[in-house]
N, C-alpha and C positions, 0 to 999 in steps of 0.2 A: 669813066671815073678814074682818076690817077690815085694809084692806092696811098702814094703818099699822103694826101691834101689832110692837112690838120683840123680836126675840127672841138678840141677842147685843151689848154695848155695850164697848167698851175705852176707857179715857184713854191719848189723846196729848199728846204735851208742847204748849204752849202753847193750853191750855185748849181741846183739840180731842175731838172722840169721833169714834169708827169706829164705824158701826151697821147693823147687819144686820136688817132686815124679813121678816115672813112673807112679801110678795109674789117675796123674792129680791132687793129692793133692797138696796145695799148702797153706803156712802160715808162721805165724812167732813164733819161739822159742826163750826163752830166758832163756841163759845160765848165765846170771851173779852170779846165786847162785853158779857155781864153781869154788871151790877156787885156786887160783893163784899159785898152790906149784906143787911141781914134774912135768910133762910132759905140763902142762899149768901155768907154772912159768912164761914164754916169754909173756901170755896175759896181762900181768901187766901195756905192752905198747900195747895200744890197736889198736896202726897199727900194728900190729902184728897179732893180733887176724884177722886184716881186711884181711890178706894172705892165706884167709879160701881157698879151692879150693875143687872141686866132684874129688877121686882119680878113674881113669879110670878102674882100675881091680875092685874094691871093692867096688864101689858105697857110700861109705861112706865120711864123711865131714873131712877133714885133713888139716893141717898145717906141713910148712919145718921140723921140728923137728919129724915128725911123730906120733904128737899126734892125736887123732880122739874120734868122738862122735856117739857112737852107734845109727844107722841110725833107729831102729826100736824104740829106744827111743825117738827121733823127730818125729817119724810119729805118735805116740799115744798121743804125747803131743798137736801135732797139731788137734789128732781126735779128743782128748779129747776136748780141746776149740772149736772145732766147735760144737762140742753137748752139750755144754753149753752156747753157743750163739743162740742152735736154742730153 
């Protein structure tokens, strides 16, 4: 099992997601530093962004359009902040 593979994602307000990992990890990343142009041009309305959904082959975070956020990217970001909170 890849500890990354996502298996629950929610939008929070100010371009944040809550995500939950097979390992049991579980936190919150914040995406707002990506800019709004080519494949996350439609986050601009940000109930858009809220249409986040776990794609079932690929364990990663996606939206209608088929954009996605490398899932190994939120796991480190979220390990990251935990060991910087401990």
């Amino acid at each position: 099992m890849m500890a990354w593979k996502i298996e629950a994602a929610r939008a929070l307000p100010g371009y944040r997601l809550a995500v939950t990992f097979a390992d049991g990890l579980s936190g919150v990343t914040d995406l707002s530093d990506v800019p709004h142009v080519g494949v996350f041009a439609p986050w601009a309305d940000h109930a858009y962004f809220e249409q986040v959904r776990v794609d079932p082959q690929t364990w990663t975070v996606c939206w209608p359009n088929g954009a996605d956020v490398a899932p190994d990217s939120l796991y480190d970001d979220i390990k990251r902040q935990r060991g910087a909170a401990a």
